[in-house]
N, C-alpha and C positions, 0 to 999 in steps of 0.2 A: 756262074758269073762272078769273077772278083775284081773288085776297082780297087787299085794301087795308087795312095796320096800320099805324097810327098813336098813336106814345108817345110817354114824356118821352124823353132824350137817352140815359141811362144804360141804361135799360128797353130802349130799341131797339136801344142797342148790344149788349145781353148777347143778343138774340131775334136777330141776323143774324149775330156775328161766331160763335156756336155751331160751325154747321158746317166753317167753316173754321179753326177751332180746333181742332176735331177731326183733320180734315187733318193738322192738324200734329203729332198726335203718331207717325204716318208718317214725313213728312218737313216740314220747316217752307219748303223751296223749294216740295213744290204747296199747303201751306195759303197760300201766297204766292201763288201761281198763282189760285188756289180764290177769291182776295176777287174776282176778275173779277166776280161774282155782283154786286159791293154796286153802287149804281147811284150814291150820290152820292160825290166824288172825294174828301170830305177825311174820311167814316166810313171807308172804303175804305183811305186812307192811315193810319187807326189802327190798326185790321186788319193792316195789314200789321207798321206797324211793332210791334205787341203781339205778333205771332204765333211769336218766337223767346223768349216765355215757357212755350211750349207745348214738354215735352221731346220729342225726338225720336227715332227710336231709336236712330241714334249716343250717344246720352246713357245710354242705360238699363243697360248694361253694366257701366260704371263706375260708375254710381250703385249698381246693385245689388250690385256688387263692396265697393264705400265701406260703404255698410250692412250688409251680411254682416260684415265684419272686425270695423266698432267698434260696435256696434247690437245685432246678434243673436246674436253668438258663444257668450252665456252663457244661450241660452234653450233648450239642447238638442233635444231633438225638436220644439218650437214654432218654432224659429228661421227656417225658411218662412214661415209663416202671418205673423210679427211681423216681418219683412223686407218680404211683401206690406202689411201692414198701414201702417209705415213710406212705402214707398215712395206708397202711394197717399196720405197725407200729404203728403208731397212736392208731388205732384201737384196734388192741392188748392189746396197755397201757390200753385203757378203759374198758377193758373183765378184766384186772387184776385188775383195781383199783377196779370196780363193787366187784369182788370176795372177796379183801381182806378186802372191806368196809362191805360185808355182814359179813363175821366172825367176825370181827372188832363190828359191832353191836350185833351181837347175844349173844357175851358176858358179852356187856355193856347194853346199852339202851333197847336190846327185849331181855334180858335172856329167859332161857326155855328149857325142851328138847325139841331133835331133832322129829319130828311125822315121820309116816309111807304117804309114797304115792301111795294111793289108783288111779289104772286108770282104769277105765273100760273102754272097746270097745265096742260102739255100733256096731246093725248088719247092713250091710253095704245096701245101698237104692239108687235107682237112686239118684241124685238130681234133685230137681228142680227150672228150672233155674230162671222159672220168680219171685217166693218168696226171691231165693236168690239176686236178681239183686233190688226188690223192698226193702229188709229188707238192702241191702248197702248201696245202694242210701239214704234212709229214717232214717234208725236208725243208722248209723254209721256216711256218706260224712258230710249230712245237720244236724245232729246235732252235730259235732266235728267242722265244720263251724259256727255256731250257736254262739258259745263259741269262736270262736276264733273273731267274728267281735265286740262280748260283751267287749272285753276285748283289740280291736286294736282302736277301736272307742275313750275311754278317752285319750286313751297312746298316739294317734296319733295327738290329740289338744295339751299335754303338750308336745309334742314335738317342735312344731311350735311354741306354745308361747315362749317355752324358746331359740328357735333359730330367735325369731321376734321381742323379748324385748329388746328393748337397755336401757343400765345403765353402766354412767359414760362413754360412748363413744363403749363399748363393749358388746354384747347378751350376758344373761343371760347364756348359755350355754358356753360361752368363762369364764364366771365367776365363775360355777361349776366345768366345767375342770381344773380351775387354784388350786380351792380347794383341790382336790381329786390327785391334781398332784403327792405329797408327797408320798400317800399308792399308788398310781400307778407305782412309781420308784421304789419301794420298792419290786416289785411283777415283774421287769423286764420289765411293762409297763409303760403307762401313763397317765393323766387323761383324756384325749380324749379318750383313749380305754376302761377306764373304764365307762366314760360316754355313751359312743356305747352300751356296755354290759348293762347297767343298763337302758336306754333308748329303747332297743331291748328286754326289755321284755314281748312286746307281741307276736315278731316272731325272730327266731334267723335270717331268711332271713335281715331284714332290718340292724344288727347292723353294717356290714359293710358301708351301703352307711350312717349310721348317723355318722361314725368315720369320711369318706370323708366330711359330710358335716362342721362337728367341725373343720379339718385342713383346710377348703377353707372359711372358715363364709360366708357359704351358709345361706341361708334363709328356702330353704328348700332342702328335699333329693336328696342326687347326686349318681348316678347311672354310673360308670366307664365305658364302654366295650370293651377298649382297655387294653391288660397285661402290655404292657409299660407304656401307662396312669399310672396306677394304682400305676408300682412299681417305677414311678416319683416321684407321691405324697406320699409315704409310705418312701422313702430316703428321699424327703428332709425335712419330718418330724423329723429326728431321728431316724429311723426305721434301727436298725442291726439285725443278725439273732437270738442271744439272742431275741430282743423283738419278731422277728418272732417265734420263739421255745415257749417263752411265750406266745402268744395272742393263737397259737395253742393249745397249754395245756389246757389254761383258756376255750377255746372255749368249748373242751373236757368234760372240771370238773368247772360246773357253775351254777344255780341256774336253774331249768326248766323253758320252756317260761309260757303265763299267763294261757295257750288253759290245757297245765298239769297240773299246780297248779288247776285249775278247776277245773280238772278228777279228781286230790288227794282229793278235799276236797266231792268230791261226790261218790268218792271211799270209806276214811276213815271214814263221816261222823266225822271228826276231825279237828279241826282248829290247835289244836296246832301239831299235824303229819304234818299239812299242811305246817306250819312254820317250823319245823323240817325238812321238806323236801325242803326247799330254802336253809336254813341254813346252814347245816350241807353239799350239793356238795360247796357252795360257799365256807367256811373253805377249802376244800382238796383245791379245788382247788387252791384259795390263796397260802396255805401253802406249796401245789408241786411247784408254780411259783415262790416265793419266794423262796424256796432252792435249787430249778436248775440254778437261774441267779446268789444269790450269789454266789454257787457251779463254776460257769463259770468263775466267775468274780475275786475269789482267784486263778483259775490255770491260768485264761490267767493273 
């Protein structure tokens, strides 16, 4: 059985990139994997590079974390429900910005018309369990693991050296942050956050505890698991809900970690897609955090 769809450009991207948008709020290395599905190269290539608008769940910790402190803390016994409520907000934002980033691109960078999507139905078969369990295990778990230890292994020495180095009385990492402090003000954050983000790009799990470790000149990674902890150090940082609204957003619309960047470039067989695809969420993102804080920051 095959059902032949044919839309405008927008319509068919929202009807294919679905599923693999979903993927990715898994992981955004197999909604990467996942556009294999699209048949024509340059929908395919939007897909991909959209699909680190989709959170992942490296992401959701911290974001849930972010919203618990500055969001819900005063909703008493509602402050679940209005945390889930929140978050799924969030979420939202990122279905939209995906969408309007793929139109966005289809008109600039991947012109073309729109193709037809072809789906056939296979005929329907038992499964079988043990291929299935040996080809996840095998081809999927240990080789998306594979990639991600390739690529936590360097990131996690230059972490330590730059939070172990002293120069001029202060780590290296106190001397980056101070750098970067400027575009971080500018974006609603700061350069501790930006250094988190940029340091956490081999797993978005860690960029929280390396923002803690930047505001405590730890040596190495600090790991919170108290809420009040947390939103101690995150006040007496600086930290207001502007910056919480921002780190949110950024977290949202930011460069993929190193485990995607991977997938893309062995997706694309393209280096410069590959760079295109850091690139170009890094920009929205920037660019949304930037005109929500100063947005905030003329009306209040």
């Amino acid at each position: 059985m095959v059902i032949n769809i044919r839309m405008s450009g927008f319509s068919l991207t929202s009807f294919i990139f679905s599923p693999t948008m979903c993927m990715g709020f898994g992981c955004n290395a197999c909604g990467v994997s996942g556009c294999r599905i699209i048949d024509s190269e340059r929908e395919r290539l939007i897909a991909i590079i959209t699909n680190t608008f989709v959170p992942c769940n490296g992401r959701f910790p911290a974001m849930i974390s972010i919203i618990t402190i500055f969001f819900t803390a005063a909703a008493g016994r509602y402050k679940n429900l209005l945390c889930a409520v929140i978050l799924l907000g969030v979420i939202i934002f990122g279905v939209v910005v995906t969408l309007l980033s793929s139109k966005l691109l289809s008109v600039t960078f991947l012109k073309g018309k729109p193709s037809g999507f072809v789906l056939e139905l296979p005929p329907y078969r038992l499964p079988k369990f043990r291929e299935i369990i040996v080809r996840s295990v095998f081809e999927r778990t240990i080789f998306v693991l594979g990639r991600a230890v390739a690529a936590a292994a360097p990131a996690g020495a230059v972490i330590w050296l730059l939070a172990n180095i002293q120069l001029h009385g202060s780590s290296l990492l106190s001397h980056v942050s101070d750098f970067l402090d400027p575009v971080g003000r500018f974006m609603g954050l700061d350069g501790v956050i930006l250094i988190g983000f940029i340091l956490g790009f081999p797993a978005n799990e860690i960029v929280l505890p390396i923002i803690l470790m930047g505001y405590l000149s730890e040596g190495t990674l600090v790991e919170v698991t108290e809420i009040s902890a947390l939103s101690q150090i995150l006040v007496l940082n600086g930290w207001t809900w502007v910056t919480a609204l921002c780190a949110v957003l950024f977290s949202l619309c930011h460069f993929p970690c190193a485990t995607t960047c991977i997938t893309i470039y062995k997706e694309t067989k393209s280096l410069k897609w590959t760079i295109f695809s850091v690139l170009y969420p890094l920009a929205v993102g920037a660019s949304v955090c930037a005109l929500i804080s100063h947005a905030i920051n003329l009306i209040i």
